[in-house]
C-alpha positions, 0 to 999 in steps of 0.5 A, a space after each residue: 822660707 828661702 835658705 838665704 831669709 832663714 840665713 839672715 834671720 838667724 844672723 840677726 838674732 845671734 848677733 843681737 844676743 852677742 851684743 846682749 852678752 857683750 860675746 864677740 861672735 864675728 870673731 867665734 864664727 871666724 874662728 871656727 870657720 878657719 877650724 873647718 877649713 883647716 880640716 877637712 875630717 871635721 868638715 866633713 864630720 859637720 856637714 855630712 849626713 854619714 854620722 849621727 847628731 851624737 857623734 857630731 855632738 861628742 866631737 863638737 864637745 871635744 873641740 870646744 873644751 879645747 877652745 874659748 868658744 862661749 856658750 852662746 856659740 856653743 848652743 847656736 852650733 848645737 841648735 843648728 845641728 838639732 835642727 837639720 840646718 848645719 848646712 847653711 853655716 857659712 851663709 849664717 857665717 857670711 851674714 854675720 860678718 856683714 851685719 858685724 862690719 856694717 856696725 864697725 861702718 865700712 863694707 867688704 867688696 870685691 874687685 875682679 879683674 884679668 891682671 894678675 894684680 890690681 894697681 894699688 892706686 886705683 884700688 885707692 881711687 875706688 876706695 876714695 869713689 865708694 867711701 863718698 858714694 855709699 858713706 862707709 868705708 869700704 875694704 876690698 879685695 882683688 880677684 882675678 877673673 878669666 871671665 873679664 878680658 879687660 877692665 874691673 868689676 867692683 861689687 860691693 853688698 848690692 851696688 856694682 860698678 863695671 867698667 870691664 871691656 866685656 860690659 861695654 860690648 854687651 852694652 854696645 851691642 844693645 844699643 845696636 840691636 834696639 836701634 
């Protein structure tokens, strides 16, 4: 089984047993998500073959005594850690916050572009376009991309719409080249 079926699977079941204990667990894996990037020492400790699961175990212990995690997060964490599949944590983390927003009904995406910005006025247009086609409000971020020479890219969950220069040439030379 893929990493990324795996992934999805435990997601769905976290997020069902959430809902089930009424435990608001997008909000718990963000938390704690921003904990791990905060600090790279834990980080480091979570991900790393170097220490034991008891000393992983000891230190996660410590962290949730400090914090309000439930404890449904709590022993999904350890799960995971007893189980060797700490390490796909942030897919779990990603398909948590999808299956979560979906319910909320909107999608996240992104845009890509070259400029610095994107123009909030298309980015508005865009929301508008993606709202009617897909039926759910869509929130999206701007990321700018040295791969895009002029244009956007949007991606949201499967659907991606190109209109950046650099598709339109592949496009082009296509058409060139089969004719």
């Amino acid at each position: 089984m893929k990493l990324q079926s795996i992934s999805k699977a435990y997601a769905k079941s976290i997020v069902e047993l959430s809902d089930e204990q009424k435990v608001d667990i997008a909000k718990e894996f963000t938390d704690f998500n921003l904990l791990i990037n905060e600090n790279n020492d834990f980080e480091t400790l979570l991900f790393s073959d170097v220490f034991s699961n008891e000393e992983k175990i000891s230190v996660l212990e410590f962290i949730f005594g400090k914090t309000n995690s439930s404890s449904l997060f709590q022993n999904f964490i350890y799960f995971l850690l007893n189980e060797k599949r700490i390490g796909i944590l942030p897919m779990i983390f990603k398909d948590v916050i999808v299956i979560d927003d979906d319910k909320r009904g909107f999608l996240r995406g992104t845009i890509e572009g070259s400029e610095a910005q994107v123009n909030v006025e298309l980015m508005e247009k865009i929301k508008v376009y993606l709202t009617k086609k897909i039926g759910k409000n869509t929130e999206l971020e701007y990321i700018q991309s040295e791969k895009i020479t002029a244009g956007y890219r949007v991606t949201v969950e499967d659907l991606q719409l190109d209109a950046s220069l650099d598709n339109q040439l592949e496009v082009f030379k296509e058409s060139v080249l089969t004719q």
